[in-house]
C-alpha positions, 0 to 999 in steps of 0.5 A: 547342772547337767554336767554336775549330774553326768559327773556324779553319775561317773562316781565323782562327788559333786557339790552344788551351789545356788545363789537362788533359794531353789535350783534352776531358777529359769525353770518351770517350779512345777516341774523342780521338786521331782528333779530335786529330790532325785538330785538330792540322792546324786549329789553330794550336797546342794547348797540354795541361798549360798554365794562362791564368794572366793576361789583359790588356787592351791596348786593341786586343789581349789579352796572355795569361800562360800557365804551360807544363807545365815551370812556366816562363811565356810571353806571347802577344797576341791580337786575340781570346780566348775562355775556356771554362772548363767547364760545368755544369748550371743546374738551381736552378730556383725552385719545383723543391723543390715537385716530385718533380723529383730532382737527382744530385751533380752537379746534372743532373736525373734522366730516363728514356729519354723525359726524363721526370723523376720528377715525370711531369709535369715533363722534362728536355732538354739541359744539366740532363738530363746530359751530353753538354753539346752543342746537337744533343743537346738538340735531339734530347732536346726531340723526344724530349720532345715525341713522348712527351708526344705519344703518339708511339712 
């Protein structure tokens, strides 16, 4: 979603496809209706309830097959195409058994609020540390981090 909206703010034409029937299904709902209105004006098309279900290369173009939410299927080319297909945290780091590192159900690393993990000696910043999964909170978490390590209140 960010890069879809920094290229259509740069003039490209961008559609956007989301399996879930709203965007941003790890969000808070409360806050998607604002930013969809303004996302509606950005955006070529947002397609919700709809699977890329085919991708074909046809050397200066892309054909995508989608499956549209009555079960009909459509095709369209692109010049581009740019499939995020979710995310999640890379936290299988080699040796990290040998801490006292602890890993939640869904694999972020558990930290306190100065991201320091159970192993005091040891922190967690940005995607591992949980969500929100975004580059200016991690860059925040890393400050955090540091002042802590620091001394720094």
């Amino acid at each position: 979603m960010e890069l879809g909206t920094v290229y259509a703010t740069l003039g490209s034409k961008v559609d956007v496809v989301e399996m879930t029937p709203g965007l941003l299904p790890g969000a808070d709902r409360d806050l998607v209706p604002p930013l969809q209105k303004r996302l509606e004006k950005l955006f070529t098309k947002i397609m919700l309830n709809t699977a890329v279900t085919a991708l074909k290369d046809e050397i200066t173009k892309v054909k995508v097959t989608f499956k549209l939410p009555d079960g009909k299927m459509e095709d369209k080319t692109y010049d581009k195409v740019l499939v995020s297909v979710g995310r999640k945290p890379n936290s299988k780091v080699p040796g990290l058994e040998n801490t006292k590192v602890k890993v939640n159900e869904r694999g972020f690393i558990t930290v306190n609020k100065q991201l320091q993990t159970d192993d005091p000696s040891v922190y967690a910043v940005g995607d591992v540390a949980g969500d929100p999964m975004l580059a200016h909170k991690a860059s925040h978490e890393g400050r955090t981090a540091i002042e802590h390590i620091l001394g720094i209140r």
